[in-house]
C-alpha positions as CSV (number, residue, x, y, z in Angstrom):
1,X,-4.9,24.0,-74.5
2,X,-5.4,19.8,-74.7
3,X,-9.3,18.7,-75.1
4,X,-9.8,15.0,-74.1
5,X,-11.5,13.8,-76.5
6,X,-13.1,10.7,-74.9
7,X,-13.5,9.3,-71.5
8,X,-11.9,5.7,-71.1
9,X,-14.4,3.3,-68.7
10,X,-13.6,3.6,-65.3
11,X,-14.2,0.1,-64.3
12,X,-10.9,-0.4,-62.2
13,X,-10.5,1.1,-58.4
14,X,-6.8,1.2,-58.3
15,X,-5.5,4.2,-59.7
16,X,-2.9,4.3,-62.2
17,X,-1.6,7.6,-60.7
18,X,-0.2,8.5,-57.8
19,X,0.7,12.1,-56.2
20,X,4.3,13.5,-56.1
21,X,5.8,16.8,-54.4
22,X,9.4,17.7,-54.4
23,X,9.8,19.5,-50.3
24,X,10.8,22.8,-52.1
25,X,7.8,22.7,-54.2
26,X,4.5,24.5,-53.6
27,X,2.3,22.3,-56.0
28,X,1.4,18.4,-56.3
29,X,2.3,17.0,-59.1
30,X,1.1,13.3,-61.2
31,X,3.1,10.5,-61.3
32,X,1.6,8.1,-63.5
33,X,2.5,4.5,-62.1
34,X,1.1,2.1,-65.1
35,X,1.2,1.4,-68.4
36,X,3.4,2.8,-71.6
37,X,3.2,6.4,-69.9
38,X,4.3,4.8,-66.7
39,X,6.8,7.3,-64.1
40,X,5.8,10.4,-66.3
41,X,5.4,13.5,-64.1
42,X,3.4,16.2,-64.9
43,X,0.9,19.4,-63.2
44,X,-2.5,20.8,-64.5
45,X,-2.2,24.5,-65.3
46,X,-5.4,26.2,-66.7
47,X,-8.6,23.5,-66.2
48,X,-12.3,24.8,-67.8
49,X,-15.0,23.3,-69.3
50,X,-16.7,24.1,-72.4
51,X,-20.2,22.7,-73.6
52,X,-20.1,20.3,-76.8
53,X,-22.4,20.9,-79.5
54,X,-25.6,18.9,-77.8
55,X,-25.3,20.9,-75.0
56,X,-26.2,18.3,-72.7
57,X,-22.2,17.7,-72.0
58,X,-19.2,19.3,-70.9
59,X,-15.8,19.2,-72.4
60,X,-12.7,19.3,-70.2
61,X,-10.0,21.6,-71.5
62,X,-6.6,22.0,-69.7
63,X,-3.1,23.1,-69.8
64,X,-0.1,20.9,-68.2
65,X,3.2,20.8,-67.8
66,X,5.6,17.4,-68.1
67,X,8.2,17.7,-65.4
68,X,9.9,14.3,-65.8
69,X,9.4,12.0,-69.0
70,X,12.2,8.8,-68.2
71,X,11.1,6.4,-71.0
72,X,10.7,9.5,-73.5
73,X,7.2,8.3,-74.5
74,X,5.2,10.5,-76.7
75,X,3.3,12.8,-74.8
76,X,1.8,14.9,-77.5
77,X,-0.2,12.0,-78.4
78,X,-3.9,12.1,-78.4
79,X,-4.1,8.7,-76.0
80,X,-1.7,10.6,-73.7
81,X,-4.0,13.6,-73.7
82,X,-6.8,11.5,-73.2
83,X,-5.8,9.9,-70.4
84,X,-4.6,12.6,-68.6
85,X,-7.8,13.8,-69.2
86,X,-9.7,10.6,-67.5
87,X,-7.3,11.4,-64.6
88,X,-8.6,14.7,-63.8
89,X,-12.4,14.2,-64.7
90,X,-11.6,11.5,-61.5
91,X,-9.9,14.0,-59.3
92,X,-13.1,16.9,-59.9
93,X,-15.3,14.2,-59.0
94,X,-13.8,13.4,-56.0
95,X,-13.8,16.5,-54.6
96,X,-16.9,17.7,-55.2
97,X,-18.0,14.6,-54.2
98,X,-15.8,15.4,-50.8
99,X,-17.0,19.3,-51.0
100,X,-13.3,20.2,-51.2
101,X,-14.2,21.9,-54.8
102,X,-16.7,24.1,-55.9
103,X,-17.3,24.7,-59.7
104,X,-18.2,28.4,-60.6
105,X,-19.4,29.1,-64.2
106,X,-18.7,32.1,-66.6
107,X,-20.1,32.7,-69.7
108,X,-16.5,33.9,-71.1
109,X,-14.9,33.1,-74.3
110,X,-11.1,32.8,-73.7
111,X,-11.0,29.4,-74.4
Protein backbone atom coordinates (compact mmCIF):
# COMPACT_ATOMS: atom_id res chain seq x y z
CA UNK A 1 0.00 0.00 0.00
CA UNK A 2 1.38 3.85 -1.02
CA UNK A 3 0.30 6.76 1.58
CA UNK A 4 0.48 10.24 -0.04
CA UNK A 5 2.06 12.01 2.19
CA UNK A 6 1.05 15.58 1.28
CA UNK A 7 -1.39 17.20 -0.94
CA UNK A 8 0.17 19.55 -3.65
CA UNK A 9 -2.16 23.07 -4.15
CA UNK A 10 -4.65 22.59 -6.51
CA UNK A 11 -4.52 26.04 -7.98
CA UNK A 12 -4.57 24.94 -11.83
CA UNK A 13 -7.97 23.70 -13.74
CA UNK A 14 -6.30 21.77 -16.43
CA UNK A 15 -5.67 18.44 -15.45
CA UNK A 16 -2.37 16.83 -15.85
CA UNK A 17 -4.13 13.49 -16.46
CA UNK A 18 -6.20 12.21 -18.78
CA UNK A 19 -8.33 8.75 -18.95
CA UNK A 20 -7.18 5.79 -21.15
CA UNK A 21 -9.01 2.34 -21.94
CA UNK A 22 -7.64 -0.28 -24.25
CA UNK A 23 -11.43 -1.72 -26.20
CA UNK A 24 -10.58 -5.22 -24.64
CA UNK A 25 -10.23 -3.79 -21.27
CA UNK A 26 -12.84 -3.69 -18.55
CA UNK A 27 -11.17 -0.76 -16.41
CA UNK A 28 -10.04 3.02 -17.08
CA UNK A 29 -6.82 3.57 -16.60
CA UNK A 30 -4.46 7.24 -15.97
CA UNK A 31 -2.44 8.62 -18.40
CA UNK A 32 -0.55 11.23 -16.98
CA UNK A 33 -0.04 14.04 -19.76
CA UNK A 34 2.57 16.52 -17.95
CA UNK A 35 5.52 16.88 -16.40
CA UNK A 36 8.73 14.34 -15.66
CA UNK A 37 5.99 11.40 -15.15
CA UNK A 38 4.47 12.49 -18.38
CA UNK A 39 2.65 9.23 -20.69
CA UNK A 40 2.92 6.95 -17.55
CA UNK A 41 -0.08 4.68 -17.32
CA UNK A 42 -1.34 3.27 -14.42
CA UNK A 43 -4.98 1.90 -12.38
CA UNK A 44 -5.94 2.25 -8.64
CA UNK A 45 -6.40 -1.10 -6.96
CA UNK A 46 -7.36 -1.08 -3.24
CA UNK A 47 -8.31 2.89 -2.15
CA UNK A 48 -9.16 3.57 1.94
CA UNK A 49 -8.69 6.09 4.15
CA UNK A 50 -7.25 6.00 7.52
CA UNK A 51 -7.41 8.91 10.22
CA UNK A 52 -3.99 10.67 11.07
CA UNK A 53 -2.99 11.12 14.44
CA UNK A 54 -5.18 14.57 15.12
CA UNK A 55 -8.03 12.86 14.03
CA UNK A 56 -9.43 15.72 12.41
CA UNK A 57 -8.00 14.30 8.89
CA UNK A 58 -7.99 11.47 6.70
CA UNK A 59 -5.09 9.79 5.01
CA UNK A 60 -5.54 8.31 1.49
CA UNK A 61 -4.00 4.89 1.14
CA UNK A 62 -4.04 2.95 -2.23
CA UNK A 63 -2.70 0.22 -4.24
CA UNK A 64 -1.85 0.75 -8.19
CA UNK A 65 -0.61 -0.78 -10.88
CA UNK A 66 1.86 0.89 -13.72
CA UNK A 67 0.83 -0.50 -17.06
CA UNK A 68 3.13 1.53 -19.36
CA UNK A 69 6.26 3.55 -18.01
CA UNK A 70 7.99 4.98 -21.78
CA UNK A 71 10.63 7.39 -20.23
CA UNK A 72 11.40 4.70 -17.30
CA UNK A 73 10.95 7.47 -14.65
CA UNK A 74 11.09 6.38 -11.15
CA UNK A 75 7.83 5.55 -9.97
CA UNK A 76 8.69 4.32 -6.52
CA UNK A 77 9.45 7.72 -5.69
CA UNK A 78 7.71 9.46 -2.96
CA UNK A 79 6.81 12.67 -5.44
CA UNK A 80 5.43 10.03 -7.78
CA UNK A 81 3.26 8.55 -4.98
CA UNK A 82 2.33 11.85 -3.99
CA UNK A 83 1.03 12.91 -7.00
CA UNK A 84 -0.83 10.13 -7.85
CA UNK A 85 -2.16 10.65 -4.69
CA UNK A 86 -3.34 14.48 -5.49
CA UNK A 87 -4.92 12.84 -8.58
CA UNK A 88 -7.30 10.62 -6.90
CA UNK A 89 -8.13 12.94 -3.78
CA UNK A 90 -9.47 15.11 -7.20
CA UNK A 91 -11.28 12.26 -8.77
CA UNK A 92 -13.34 11.35 -4.98
CA UNK A 93 -14.10 14.81 -4.92
CA UNK A 94 -15.62 14.90 -8.00
CA UNK A 95 -17.85 12.33 -7.69
CA UNK A 96 -19.23 12.82 -4.60
CA UNK A 97 -19.52 16.18 -5.53
CA UNK A 98 -21.51 14.66 -8.77
CA UNK A 99 -23.21 11.79 -6.28
CA UNK A 100 -21.60 9.16 -8.58
CA UNK A 101 -19.68 7.93 -5.20
CA UNK A 102 -20.70 7.16 -1.94
CA UNK A 103 -18.05 6.67 0.88
CA UNK A 104 -19.02 3.93 3.50
CA UNK A 105 -16.85 3.62 6.66
CA UNK A 106 -15.63 0.53 8.66
CA UNK A 107 -13.94 0.49 11.67
CA UNK A 108 -11.52 -2.41 10.30
CA UNK A 109 -7.89 -2.80 10.68
CA UNK A 110 -6.52 -4.41 7.43
CA UNK A 111 -4.70 -1.57 6.44
Amino acid sequence: MSTQKENSPTESKTKPYTFAQRQEDDYTCIKLTEGKYAEVIYKYGNVGFKEVEDKQKLSVIFDYNILKNPKDVDIDEQEFIDHIGDILIDLVEEQLATGKLDLKFEDTNEW
